[in-house]
C-alpha positions as CSV (number, residue, x, y, z in Angstrom):
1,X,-20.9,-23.9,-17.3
2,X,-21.3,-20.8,-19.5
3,X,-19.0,-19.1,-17.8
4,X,-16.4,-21.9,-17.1
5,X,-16.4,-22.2,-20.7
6,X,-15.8,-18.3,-21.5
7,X,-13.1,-18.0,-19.0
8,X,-11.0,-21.1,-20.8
9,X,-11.6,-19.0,-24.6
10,X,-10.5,-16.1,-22.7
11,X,-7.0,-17.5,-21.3
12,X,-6.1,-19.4,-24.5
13,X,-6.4,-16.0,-26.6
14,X,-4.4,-14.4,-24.0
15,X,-1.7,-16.2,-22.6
16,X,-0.2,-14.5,-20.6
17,X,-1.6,-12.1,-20.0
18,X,0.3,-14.6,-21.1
19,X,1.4,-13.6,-24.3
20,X,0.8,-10.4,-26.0
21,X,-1.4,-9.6,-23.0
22,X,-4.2,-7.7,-24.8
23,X,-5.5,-5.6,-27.2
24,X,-4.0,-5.1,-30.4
25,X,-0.8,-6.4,-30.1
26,X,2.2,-4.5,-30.8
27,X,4.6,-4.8,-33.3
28,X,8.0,-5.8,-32.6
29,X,9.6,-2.3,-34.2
30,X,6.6,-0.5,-32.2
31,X,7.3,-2.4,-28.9
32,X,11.6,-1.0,-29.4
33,X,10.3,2.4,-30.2
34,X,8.4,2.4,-26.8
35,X,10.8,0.8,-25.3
36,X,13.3,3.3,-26.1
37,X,11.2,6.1,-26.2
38,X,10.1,5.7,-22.9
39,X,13.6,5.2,-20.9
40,X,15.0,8.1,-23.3
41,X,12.3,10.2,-21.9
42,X,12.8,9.6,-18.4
43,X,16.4,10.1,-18.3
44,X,16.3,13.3,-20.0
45,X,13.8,14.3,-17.3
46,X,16.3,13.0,-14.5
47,X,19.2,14.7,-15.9
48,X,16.9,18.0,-15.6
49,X,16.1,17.1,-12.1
50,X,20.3,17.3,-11.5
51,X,20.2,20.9,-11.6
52,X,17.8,20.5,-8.8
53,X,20.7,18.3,-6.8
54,X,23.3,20.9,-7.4
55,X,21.5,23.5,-6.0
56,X,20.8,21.4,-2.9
57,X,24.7,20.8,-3.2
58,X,25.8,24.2,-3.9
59,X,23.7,25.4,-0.8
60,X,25.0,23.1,1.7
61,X,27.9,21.5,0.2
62,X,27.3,18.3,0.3
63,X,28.5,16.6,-2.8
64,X,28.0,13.1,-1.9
65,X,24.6,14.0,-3.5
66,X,26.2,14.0,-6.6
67,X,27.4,10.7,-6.5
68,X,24.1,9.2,-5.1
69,X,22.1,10.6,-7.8
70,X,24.3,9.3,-10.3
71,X,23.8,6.1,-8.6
72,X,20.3,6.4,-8.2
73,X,20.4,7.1,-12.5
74,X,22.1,4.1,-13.2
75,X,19.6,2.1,-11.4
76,X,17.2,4.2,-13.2
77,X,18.6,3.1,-16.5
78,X,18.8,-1.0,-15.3
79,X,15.1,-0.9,-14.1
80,X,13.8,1.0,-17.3
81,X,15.8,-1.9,-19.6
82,X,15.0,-4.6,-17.7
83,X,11.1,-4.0,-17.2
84,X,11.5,-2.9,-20.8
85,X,12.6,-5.6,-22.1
86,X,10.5,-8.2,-20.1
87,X,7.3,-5.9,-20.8
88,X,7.8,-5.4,-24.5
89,X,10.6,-8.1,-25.8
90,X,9.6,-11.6,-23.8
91,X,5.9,-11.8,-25.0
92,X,6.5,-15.5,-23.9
93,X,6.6,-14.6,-19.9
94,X,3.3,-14.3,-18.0
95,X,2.8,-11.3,-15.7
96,X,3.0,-13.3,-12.6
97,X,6.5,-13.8,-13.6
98,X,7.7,-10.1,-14.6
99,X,5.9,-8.9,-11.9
100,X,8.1,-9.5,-9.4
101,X,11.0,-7.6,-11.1
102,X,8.6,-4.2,-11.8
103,X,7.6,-4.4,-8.3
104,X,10.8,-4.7,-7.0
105,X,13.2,-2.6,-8.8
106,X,11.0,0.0,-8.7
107,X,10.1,-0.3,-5.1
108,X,13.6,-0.1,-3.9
109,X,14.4,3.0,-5.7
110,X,11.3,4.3,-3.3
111,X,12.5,2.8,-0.3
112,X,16.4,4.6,-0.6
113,X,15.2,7.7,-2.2
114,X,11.9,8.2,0.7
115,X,13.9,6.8,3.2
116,X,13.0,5.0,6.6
117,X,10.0,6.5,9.0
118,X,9.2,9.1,6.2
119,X,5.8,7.4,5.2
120,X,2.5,8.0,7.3
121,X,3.0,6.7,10.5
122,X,5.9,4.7,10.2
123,X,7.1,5.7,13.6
124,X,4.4,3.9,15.1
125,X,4.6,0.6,13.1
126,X,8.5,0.5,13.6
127,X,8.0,0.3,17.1
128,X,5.0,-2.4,16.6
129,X,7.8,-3.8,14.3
130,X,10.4,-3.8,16.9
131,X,8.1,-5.3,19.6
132,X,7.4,-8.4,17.7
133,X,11.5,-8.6,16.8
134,X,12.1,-9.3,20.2
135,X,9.9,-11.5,20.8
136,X,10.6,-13.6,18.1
137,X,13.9,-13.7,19.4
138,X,13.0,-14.4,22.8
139,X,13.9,-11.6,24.2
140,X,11.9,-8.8,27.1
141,X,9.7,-7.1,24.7
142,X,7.8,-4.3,26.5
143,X,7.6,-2.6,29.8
144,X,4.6,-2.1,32.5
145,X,3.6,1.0,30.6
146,X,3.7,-0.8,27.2
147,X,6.7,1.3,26.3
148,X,9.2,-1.2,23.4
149,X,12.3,-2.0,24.5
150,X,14.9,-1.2,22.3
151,X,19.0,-1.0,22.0
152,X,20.6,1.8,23.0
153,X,22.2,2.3,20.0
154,X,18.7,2.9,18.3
155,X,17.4,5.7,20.2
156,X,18.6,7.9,17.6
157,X,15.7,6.8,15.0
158,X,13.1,8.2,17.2
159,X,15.2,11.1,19.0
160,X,17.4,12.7,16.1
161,X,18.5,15.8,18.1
162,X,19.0,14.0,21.4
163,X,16.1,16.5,23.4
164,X,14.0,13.6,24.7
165,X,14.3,12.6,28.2
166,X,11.7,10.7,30.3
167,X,10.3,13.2,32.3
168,X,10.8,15.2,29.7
169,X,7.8,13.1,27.6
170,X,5.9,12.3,30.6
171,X,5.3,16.4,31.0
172,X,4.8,16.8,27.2
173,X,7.3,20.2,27.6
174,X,9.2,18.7,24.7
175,X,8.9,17.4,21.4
176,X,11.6,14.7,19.5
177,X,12.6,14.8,15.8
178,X,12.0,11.7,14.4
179,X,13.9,10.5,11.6
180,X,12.4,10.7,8.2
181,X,9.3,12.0,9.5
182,X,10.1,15.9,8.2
183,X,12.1,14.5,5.0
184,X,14.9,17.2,3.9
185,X,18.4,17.0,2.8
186,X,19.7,16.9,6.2
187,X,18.1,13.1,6.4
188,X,20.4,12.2,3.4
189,X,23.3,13.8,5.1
190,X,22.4,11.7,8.6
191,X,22.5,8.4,6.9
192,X,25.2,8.9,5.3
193,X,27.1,9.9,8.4
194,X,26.1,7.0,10.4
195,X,25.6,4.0,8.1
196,X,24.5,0.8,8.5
197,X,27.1,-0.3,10.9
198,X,26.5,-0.5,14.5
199,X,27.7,1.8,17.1
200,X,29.0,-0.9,19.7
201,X,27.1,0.8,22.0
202,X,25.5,-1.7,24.7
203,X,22.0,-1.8,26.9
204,X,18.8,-1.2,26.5
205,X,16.4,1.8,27.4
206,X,12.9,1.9,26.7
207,X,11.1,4.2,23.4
208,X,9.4,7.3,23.3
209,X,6.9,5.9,20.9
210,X,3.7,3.4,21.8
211,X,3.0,0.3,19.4
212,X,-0.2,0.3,17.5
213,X,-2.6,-1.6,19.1
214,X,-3.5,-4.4,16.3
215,X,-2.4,-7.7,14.9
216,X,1.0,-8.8,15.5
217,X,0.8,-10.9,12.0
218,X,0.6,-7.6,10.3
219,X,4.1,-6.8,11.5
220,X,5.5,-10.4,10.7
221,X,7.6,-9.3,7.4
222,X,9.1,-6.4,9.1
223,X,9.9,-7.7,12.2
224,X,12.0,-10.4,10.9
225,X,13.9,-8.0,8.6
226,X,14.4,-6.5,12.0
227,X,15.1,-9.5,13.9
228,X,17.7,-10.6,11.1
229,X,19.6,-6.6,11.2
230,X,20.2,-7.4,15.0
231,X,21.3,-10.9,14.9
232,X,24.1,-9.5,12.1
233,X,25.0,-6.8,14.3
234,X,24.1,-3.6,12.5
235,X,23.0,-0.8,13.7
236,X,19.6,1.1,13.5
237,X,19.4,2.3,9.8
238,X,20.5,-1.2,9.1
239,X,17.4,-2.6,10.6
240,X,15.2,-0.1,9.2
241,X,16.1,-0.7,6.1
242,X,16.3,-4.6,6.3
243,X,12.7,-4.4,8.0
244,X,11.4,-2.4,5.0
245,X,12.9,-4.6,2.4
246,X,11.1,-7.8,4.0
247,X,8.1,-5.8,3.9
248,X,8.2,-4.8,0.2
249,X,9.2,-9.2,-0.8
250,X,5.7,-9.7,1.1
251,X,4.2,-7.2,-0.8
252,X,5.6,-8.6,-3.8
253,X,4.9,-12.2,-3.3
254,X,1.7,-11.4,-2.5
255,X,1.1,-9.6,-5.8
256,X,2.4,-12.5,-7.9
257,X,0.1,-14.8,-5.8
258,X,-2.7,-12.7,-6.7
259,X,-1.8,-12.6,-10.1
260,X,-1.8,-16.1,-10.2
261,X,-5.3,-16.4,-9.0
262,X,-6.8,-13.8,-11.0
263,X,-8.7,-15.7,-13.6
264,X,-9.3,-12.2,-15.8
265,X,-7.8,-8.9,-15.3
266,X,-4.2,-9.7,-14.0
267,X,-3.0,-6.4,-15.5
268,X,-5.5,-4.2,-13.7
269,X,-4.1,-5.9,-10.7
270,X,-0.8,-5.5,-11.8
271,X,-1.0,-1.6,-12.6
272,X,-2.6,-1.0,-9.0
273,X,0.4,-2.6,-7.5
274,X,2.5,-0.6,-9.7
275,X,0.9,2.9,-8.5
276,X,3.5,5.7,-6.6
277,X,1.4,5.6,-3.4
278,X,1.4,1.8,-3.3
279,X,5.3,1.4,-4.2
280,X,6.0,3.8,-1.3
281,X,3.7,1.9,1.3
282,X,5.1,-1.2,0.2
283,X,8.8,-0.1,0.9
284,X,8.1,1.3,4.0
285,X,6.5,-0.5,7.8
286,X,3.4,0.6,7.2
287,X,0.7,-2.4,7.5
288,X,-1.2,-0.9,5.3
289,X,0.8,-3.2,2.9
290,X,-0.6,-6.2,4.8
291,X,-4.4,-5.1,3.7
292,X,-3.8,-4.4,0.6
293,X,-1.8,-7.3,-0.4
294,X,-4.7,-9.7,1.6
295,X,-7.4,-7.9,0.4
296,X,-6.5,-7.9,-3.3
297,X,-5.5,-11.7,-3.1
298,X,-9.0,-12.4,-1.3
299,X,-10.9,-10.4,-4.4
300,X,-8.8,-12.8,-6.6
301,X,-9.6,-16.0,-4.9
302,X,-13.5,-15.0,-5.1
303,X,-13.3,-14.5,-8.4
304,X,-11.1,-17.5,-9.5
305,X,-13.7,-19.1,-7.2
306,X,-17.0,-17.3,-8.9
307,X,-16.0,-17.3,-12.6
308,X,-13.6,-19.9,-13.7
309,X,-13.1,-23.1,-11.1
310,X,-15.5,-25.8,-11.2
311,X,-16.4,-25.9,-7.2
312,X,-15.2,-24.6,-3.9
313,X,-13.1,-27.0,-2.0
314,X,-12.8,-26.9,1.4
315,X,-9.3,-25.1,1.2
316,X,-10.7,-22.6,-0.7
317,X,-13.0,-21.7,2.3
318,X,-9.9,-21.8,4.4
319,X,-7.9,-19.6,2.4
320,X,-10.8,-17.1,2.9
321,X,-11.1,-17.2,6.3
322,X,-7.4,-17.2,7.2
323,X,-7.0,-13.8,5.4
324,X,-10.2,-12.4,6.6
325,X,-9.1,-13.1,10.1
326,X,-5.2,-11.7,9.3
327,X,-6.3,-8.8,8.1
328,X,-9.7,-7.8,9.3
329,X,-8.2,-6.4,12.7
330,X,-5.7,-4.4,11.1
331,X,-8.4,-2.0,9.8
332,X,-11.8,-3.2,10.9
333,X,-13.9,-1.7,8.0
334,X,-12.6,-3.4,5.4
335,X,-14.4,-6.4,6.9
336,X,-17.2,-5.7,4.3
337,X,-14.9,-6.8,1.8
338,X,-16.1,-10.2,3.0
339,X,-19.2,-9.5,1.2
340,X,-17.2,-10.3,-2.4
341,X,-17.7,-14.2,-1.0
342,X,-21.4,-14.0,-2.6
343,X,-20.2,-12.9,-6.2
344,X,-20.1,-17.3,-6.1
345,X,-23.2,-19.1,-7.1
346,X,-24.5,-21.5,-4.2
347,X,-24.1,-24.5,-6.6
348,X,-20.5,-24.0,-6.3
349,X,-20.6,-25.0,-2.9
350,X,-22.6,-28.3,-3.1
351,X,-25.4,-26.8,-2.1
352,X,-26.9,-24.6,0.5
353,X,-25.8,-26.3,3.4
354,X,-21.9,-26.2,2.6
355,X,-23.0,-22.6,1.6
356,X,-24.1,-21.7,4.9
357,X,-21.4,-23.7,7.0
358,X,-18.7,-21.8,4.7
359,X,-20.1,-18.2,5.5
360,X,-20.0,-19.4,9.0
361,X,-16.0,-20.4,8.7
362,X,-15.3,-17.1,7.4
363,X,-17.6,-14.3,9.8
364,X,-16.8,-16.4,11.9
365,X,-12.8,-16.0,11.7
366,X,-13.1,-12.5,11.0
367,X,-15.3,-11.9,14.3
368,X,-13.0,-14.1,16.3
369,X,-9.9,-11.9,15.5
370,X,-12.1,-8.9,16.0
371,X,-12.8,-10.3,19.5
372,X,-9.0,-11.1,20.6
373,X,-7.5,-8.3,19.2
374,X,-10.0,-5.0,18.8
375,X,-12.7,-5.9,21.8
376,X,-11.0,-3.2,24.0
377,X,-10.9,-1.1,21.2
378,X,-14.5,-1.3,20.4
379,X,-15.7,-0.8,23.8
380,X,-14.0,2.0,24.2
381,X,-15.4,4.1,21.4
382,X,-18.7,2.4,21.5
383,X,-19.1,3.1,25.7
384,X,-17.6,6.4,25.9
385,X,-19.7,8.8,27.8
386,X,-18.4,11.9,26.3
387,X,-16.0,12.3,22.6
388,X,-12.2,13.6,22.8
389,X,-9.9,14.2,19.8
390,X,-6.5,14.0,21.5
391,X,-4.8,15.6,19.0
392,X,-7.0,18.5,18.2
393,X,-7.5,18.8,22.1
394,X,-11.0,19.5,21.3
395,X,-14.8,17.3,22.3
396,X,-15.7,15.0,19.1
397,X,-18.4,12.7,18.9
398,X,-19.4,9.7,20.5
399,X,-21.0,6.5,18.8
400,X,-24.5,6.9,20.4
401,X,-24.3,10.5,19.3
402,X,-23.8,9.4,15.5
403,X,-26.1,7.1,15.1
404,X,-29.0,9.3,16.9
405,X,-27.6,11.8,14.2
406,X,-27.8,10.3,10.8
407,X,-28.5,13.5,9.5
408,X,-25.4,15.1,10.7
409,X,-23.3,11.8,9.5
410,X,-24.5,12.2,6.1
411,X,-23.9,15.7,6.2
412,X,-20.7,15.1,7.1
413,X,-19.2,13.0,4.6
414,X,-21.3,15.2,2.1
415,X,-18.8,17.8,2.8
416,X,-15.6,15.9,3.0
417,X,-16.6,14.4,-0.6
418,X,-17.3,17.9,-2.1
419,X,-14.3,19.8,-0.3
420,X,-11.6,17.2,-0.3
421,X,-12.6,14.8,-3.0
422,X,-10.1,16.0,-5.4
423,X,-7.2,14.9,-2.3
424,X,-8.6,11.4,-1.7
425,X,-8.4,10.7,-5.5
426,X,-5.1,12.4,-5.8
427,X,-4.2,10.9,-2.5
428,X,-4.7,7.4,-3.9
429,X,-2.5,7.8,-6.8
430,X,0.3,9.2,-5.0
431,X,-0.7,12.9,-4.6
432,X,1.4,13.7,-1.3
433,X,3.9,11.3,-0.6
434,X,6.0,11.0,2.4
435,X,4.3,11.5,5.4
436,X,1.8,13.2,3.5
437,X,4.0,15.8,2.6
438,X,2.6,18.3,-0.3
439,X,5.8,18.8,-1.9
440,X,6.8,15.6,-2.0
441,X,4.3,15.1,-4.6
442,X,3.1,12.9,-8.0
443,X,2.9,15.5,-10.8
444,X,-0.6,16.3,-11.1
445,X,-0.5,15.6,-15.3
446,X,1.2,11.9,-14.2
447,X,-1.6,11.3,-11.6
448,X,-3.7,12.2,-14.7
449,X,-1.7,10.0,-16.7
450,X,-1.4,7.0,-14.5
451,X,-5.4,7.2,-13.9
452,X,-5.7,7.0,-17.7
453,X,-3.9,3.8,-18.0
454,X,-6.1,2.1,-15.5
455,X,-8.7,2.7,-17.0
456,X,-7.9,1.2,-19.9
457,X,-6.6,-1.8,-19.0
458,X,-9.7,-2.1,-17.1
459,X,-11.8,-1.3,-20.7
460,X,-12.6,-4.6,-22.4
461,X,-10.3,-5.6,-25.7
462,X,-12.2,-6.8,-28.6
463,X,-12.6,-10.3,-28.2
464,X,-13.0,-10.5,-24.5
465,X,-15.2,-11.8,-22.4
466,X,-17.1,-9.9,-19.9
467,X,-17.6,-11.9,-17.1
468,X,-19.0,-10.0,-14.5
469,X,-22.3,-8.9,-15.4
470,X,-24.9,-6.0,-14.3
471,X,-26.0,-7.7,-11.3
472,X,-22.1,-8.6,-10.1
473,X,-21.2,-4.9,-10.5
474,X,-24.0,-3.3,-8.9
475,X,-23.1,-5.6,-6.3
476,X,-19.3,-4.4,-6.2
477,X,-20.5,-0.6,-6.3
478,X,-22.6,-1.3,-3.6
479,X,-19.6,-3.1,-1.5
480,X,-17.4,0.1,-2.2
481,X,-19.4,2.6,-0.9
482,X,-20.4,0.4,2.4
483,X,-16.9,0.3,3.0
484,X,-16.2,4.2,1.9
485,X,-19.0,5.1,4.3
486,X,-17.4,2.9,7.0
487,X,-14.4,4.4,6.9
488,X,-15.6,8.0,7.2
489,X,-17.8,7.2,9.9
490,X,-14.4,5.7,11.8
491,X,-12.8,8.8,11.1
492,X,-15.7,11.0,12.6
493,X,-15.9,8.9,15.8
494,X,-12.3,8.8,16.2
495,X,-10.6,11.6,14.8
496,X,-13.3,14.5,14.2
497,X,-13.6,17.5,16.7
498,X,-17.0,18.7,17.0
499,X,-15.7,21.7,15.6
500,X,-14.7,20.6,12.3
501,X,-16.9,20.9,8.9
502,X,-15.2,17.9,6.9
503,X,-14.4,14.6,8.2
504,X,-10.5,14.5,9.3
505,X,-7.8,11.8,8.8
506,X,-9.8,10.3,5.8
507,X,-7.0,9.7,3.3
508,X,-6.8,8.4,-0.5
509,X,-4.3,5.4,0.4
510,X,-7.6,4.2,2.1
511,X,-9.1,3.7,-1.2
512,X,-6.1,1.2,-2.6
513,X,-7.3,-1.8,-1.0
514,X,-10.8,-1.6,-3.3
515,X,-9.5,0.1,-6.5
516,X,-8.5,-3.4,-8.5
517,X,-12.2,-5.3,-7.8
518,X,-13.6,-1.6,-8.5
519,X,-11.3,-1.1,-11.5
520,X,-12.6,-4.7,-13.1
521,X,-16.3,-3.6,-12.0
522,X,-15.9,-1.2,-15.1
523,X,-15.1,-3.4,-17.7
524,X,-18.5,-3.6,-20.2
525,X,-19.7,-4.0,-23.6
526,X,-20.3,-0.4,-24.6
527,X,-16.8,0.5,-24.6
528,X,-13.9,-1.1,-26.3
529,X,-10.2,-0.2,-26.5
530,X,-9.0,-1.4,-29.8
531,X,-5.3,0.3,-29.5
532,X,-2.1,-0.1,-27.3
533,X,-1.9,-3.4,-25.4
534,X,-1.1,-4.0,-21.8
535,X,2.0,-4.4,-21.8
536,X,2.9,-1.6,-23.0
537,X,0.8,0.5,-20.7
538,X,2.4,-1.4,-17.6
539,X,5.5,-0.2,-19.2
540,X,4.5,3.4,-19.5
541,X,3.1,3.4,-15.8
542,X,6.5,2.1,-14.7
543,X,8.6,4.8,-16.5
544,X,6.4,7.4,-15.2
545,X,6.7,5.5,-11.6
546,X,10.6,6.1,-12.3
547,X,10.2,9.6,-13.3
548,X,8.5,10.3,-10.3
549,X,11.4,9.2,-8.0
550,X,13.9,11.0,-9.5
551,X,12.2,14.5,-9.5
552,X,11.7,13.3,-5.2
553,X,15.4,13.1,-5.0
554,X,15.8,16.7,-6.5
555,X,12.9,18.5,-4.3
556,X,14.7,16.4,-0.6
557,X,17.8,18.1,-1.9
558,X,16.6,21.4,-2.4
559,X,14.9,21.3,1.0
560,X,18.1,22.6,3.2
């Protein structure tokens, strides 16, 4: 009841995030200064960036650049005013409801400026994408082989310079440029040329490129964006970019959802959403949007469930184990996230029976959806006689091997932590965007910049509650590194060679799906931010998310 009651003092002193949504609130004259500061800051930075766009257009000639920069810097200006003035003018609009906004007129300047199939492994999910498309609409998904069928007209997307052939792939003597995938000016130049429109052309063939072997439901959004693009007629960049935009309205429906639910600490869930890496996952076909929109709306539902409602209902338990079932075989690991379900006291549940009966509901789900969709996968790297990294062409590791070898495992991911920590943190943030392109990069004194703010909208404001106490954290810590360890240990079963000193194919955007829960894990008594309040630093993260677009337009056009 203690804490029932603390949650209820907390929401009435800040409503809306209700209201003035933390710490200190600002006055009006300082909110405009921000407010203008801010959007004047960013567009001087983007008009310095055009120098960058006429030396792309100088070198190539291209001057349409011009134009869609300009463009791009009016919706720039709209974005900044709008978030601006919902941020730092309408203190009377909850975050669940400016959210939306943020999210989305931010994450549509991502998906133009990185455009479709240039985010890691988008290929493959367009494809998955494209499978489930058809059979929505009824229509011959797949071949023998497992090869998609798609139009004619889309071949394109997966084959820009027309080398491919069948044999051709079947022998492995050549090698397809995929759109996006190396992103340089010429990809602006190719959309332009062909548009959305469709090219008339008639049949169907069969792709290059293999679906990923997971859930269908994580493909849902995109392949209705799909499905819709071919029932209007248009042609293939008009179904990638209709498939991405459904993706990025689940993302942010999800994130207002989750907002909703949070009972504390809707801005820390709001500026992990609003990160560079996550915009640009969001407005792309990747499913990592899928687990991180289901696993931050199943930390909010545990806590709504562990700190402010009265009991668990039996929808509550369902809710649980529908995401955990949705999302658990998109990446297996982050099944331990399941583990957040005990941060509820047993009384909640009536007792130890419904306790028990409601772990069972959601395991249970999870393991079922483990079972239908990963079983074959499982066996396979679980039974395998001898390790192969396919794309290293080298011997890896097998499971028996690593778990006779703990030694060597913790050895392992020793190294990767101390050689390539600073990349998975960096990573996270948005340290290599595109398809994890170096150049294509966050600033590293914005990555700097945007970790700041986190953290203190994670630090408690004087006044607030801390809910989660010693016990609840430790907990959380402990949940974070199971699943960090679970993770690398993937990665060295499936995508090590023997040969290697560092576990491969471990990336920061792996990390997104725990940083909120993590994030609120820090709040404590011993440190209190008594200056700037949330709003404003969701505001600042937003410019700089802004920034950070414009200066990727510039380095795509210098790359000729």
């Amino acid at each position: 009841m203690a804490g029932k009651k603390a949650g209820r003092k907390q929401e009435s002193s800040r409503p809306g995030i209700g209201h003035d949504a933390g710490a200190g609130r600002m006055p009006r004259g300082h909110s405009r200064c921000v407010w203008l500061g801010g959007s004047c800051g960013v567009l001087a930075l983007g008009l310095w960036h055009l120098l960058d766009v006429r030396a792309g257009v100088l070198e190539t000639g291209d001057g349409f650049l011009y134009g869609w920069y300009g463009g791009l810097m009016v919706a720039a200006v709209l974005v900044l005013a709008a978030v601006g003035y919902l941020f730092l003018v309408r203190r009377d609009y909850g975050l669940a409801r400016i959210f939306p906004a943020a999210a989305m007129g931010i994450g549509l300047m991502y998906m133009v400026v990185l455009p479709p199939l240039s985010a890691p492994d988008e290929v493959s999910h367009y494809i998955s994408a494209y499978q489930l498309s058809s059979r929505l609409m009824g229509r011959p998904a797949r071949a023998e082989d497992e090869r998609v069928f798609i139009r004619a007209q889309d071949v394109f997307i997966e084959d820009l310079t027309g080398v491919m052939d069948y044999e051709a792939l079947e022998d492995g003597k050549k090698t397809a440029v995929v759109l996006g995938q190396k992103l340089e000016e010429g990809t602006y130049r190719t959309i332009k040329e062909r548009g959305l429109q469709s090219t008339g052309e008639d049949g169907t063939v069969m792709s290059y490129q293999m679906p990923v072997r997971t859930t269908p439901l994580a493909y849902v959004p995109q392949a209705m964006g799909i499905a819709l693009g071919r029932m209007l007629g248009l042609g293939g960049l008009g179904l990638l970019f209709l498939g991405r935009l459904f993706n990025l309205m689940f993302f942010t429906a999800m994130g207002c959802f989750t907002i909703r639910r949070m009972p504390f600490g809707k801005e820390v869930a709001a500026g992990a959403a609003l990160l560079p890496m996550t915009l640009h996952l969001a407005a792309s076909f990747s499913y990592d949007v899928m687990i991180i929109a289901l696993s931050g709306y199943f930390a909010a539902v545990c806590l709504d469930l562990a700190y402010r409602a009265e009991r668990v209902r039996v929808r509550d338990v369902a809710v649980l184990a529908l995401v955990m079932a949705v999302m658990g075989p998109c990446k297996m690991v982050y099944g331990v996230i399941a583990g957040f379900c005990l941060l509820i006291p047993v009384r909640k549940f009536g007792g130890w029976g419904k306790w028990s009966l409601s772990a069972a509901s959601v395991l249970g789900a999870f393991a079922a959806a483990m079972a239908v969709v990963n079983r074959r996968t499982v066996s396979l790297y679980t039974q395998a006689d001898q390790g192969y990294v396919d794309w290293a062409g080298e011997t890896g590791y097998t499971f028996g091997q690593l778990l006779h070898s703990p030694m060597l495992v913790l050895k392992m991911c020793y190294n990767t932590l101390a050689w390539q920590g600073e990349q998975l943190y960096s990573g996270m943030i948005g340290g290599a965007l595109g398809n994890m392109d170096a150049v294509l990069n966050t600033p590293y004194v914005v990555i700097l910049g945007l970790t700041a703010i986190l953290v203190m909208l994670a630090l408690r404001k004087p006044g607030e509650s801390i809910f989660i106490q010693w016990k609840g954290r430790l907990w959380i810590w402990f949940l974070c590194l199971v699943c960090l360890g679970a993770l690398m240990f993937s990665m060295l079963l499936a995508w090590t060679p023997a040969s290697s000193h560092v576990i491969n194919g471990v990336q920061g955007r792996y990390l997104l799906p725990l940083l909120p829960i993590f994030l609120l894990s820090l709040k404590n008594d011993k440190v209190v931010r008594t200056d700037w309040d949330d709003r404003g630093l969701l505001f600042a993260m937003a410019a700089m998310d802004i920034y950070v677009v414009l200066r990727l337009f510039g380095l795509v056009c210098l790359r000729v």
